[in-house]
Every structure is written in C-alpha cells, then in structure tokens.
C-alpha positions in Angstrom: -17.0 -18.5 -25.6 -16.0 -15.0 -25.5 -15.1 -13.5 -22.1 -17.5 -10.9 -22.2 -20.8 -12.8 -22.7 -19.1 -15.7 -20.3 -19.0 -12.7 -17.5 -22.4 -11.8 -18.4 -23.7 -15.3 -17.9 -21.6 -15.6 -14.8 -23.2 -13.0 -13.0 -26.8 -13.8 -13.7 -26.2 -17.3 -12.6 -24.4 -16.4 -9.5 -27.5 -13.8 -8.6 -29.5 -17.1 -9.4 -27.5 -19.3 -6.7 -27.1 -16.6 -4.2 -31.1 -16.3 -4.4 -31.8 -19.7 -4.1 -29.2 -20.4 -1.6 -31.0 -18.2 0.5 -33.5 -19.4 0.7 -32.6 -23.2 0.7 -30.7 -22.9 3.4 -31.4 -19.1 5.7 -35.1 -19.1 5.0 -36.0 -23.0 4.8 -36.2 -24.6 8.4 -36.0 -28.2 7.4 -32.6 -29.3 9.0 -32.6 -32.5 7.5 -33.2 -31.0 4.3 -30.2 -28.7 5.2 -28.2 -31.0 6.0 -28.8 -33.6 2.7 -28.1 -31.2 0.6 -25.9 -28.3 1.9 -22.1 -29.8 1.3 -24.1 -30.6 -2.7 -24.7 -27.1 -3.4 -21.1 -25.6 -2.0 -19.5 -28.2 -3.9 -21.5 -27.2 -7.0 -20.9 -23.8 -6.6 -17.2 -23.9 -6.5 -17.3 -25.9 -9.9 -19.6 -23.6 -11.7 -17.0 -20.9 -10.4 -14.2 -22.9 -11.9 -16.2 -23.8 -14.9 -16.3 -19.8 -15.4 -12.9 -19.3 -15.2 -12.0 -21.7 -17.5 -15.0 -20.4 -20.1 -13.4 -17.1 -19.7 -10.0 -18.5 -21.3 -8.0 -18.5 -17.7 -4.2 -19.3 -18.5 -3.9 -23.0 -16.9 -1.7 -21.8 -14.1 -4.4 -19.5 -13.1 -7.3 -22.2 -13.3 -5.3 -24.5 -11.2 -4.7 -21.6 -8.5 -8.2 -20.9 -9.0 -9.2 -24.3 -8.4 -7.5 -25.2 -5.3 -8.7 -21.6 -3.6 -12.4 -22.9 -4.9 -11.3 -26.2 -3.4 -10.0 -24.5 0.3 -13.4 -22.3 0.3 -15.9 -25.1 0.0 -13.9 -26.7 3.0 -14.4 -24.1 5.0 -18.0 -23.6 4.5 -18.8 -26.9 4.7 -16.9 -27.6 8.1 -18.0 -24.6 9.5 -21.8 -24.6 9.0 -24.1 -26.7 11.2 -27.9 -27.2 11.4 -29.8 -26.2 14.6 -32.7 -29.4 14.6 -34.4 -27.1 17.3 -35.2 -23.8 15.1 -33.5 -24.9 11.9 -31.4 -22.6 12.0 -28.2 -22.9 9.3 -25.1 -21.3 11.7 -21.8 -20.7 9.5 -19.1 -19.8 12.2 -16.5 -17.7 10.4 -14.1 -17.8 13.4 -11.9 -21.2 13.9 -10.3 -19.9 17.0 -13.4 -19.8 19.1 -16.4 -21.6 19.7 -19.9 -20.6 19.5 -22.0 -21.6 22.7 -25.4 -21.1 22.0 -27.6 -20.7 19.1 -28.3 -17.0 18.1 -31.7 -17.6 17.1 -33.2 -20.2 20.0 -30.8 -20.1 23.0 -30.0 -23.8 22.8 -26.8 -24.8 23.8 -24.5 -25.7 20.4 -23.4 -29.3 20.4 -19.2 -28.4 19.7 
C-alpha cells in the first residue's frame, strides 16, 4: 500500500475511533458495559496503530520500537482507568504518584 493513501486511511479511522470512544466510554453510563469492553478497545487500538505503521512500510527496527511503545501505552491506560458504578463515570488518572480520592463527577469516595 502506498504511504500516502495508508496515512489517509489512518486518519479517518482514527477520527472514527476517537468518535466512538467517546462516546462508548465518556458519554455511555453503563459501567458494566465499560468495564467488558474497555481493556478490548485499547488493545485494538494499539494494533490498528501498529498495523499502520507497518502498512506504511516502517523499517522493522522501527515497527518493533513502535510496537512495544503501543504495547507500554495500552498498559497504562488500561491500569489507570476505573469505572465509577455510582455515576458511570470512566476516570483515567494520568498521575501514578498520587491517588485520586473522590470521584470528580459524584463525590463518592474512590475505592484505591
């Protein structure tokens, strides 16, 4: 595939996921759903984003650094989110070092 149409179709399906992951998982309330079927969609994403690379003729030693950066992010997205079953709410906490106490949304104390 050349690079340039590859590009073109990586953008317009990353709009696509960044559209619906918003609203799967910011707008949806449905914490069970959330929690089913978040870790699924990171892990999807990260090998649609390697699956570009490599479509856009990445050198190997590129696609393997690529790969184990896609690998690190997913890890930290999925062990940092949590589902509120109170309000729904999906919290990502970006910050290792410190714990979130309550929930932004509701007030209810966070179960670290």
């Amino acid at each position: 595939m050349r690079p340039d149409v590859a590009f073109s179709i990586f953008v317009a399906t990353w709009a696509v996921l960044m559209i619906a992951g918003f609203f799967l998982f910011h707008v949806n309330k449905n914490a069970r759903f959330k929690r089913k079927y978040f870790s699924w969609f990171v892990v999807l994403v990260g090998v649609l984003f390697i699956a570009f690379v490599a479509g856009m003729g990445a050198p190997l030693e590129i696609l393997l650094f690529m790969a184990s950066v896609a690998a690190l992010i997913a890890f930290l997205n999925v062990s940092g989110a949590s589902v509120r079953d109170t309000c729904g709410r999906t919290i990502i906490h970006k910050i290792f070092f410190s714990k979130l106490e309550y929930c932004a949304r509701c007030g209810a104390k966070l179960d670290n």
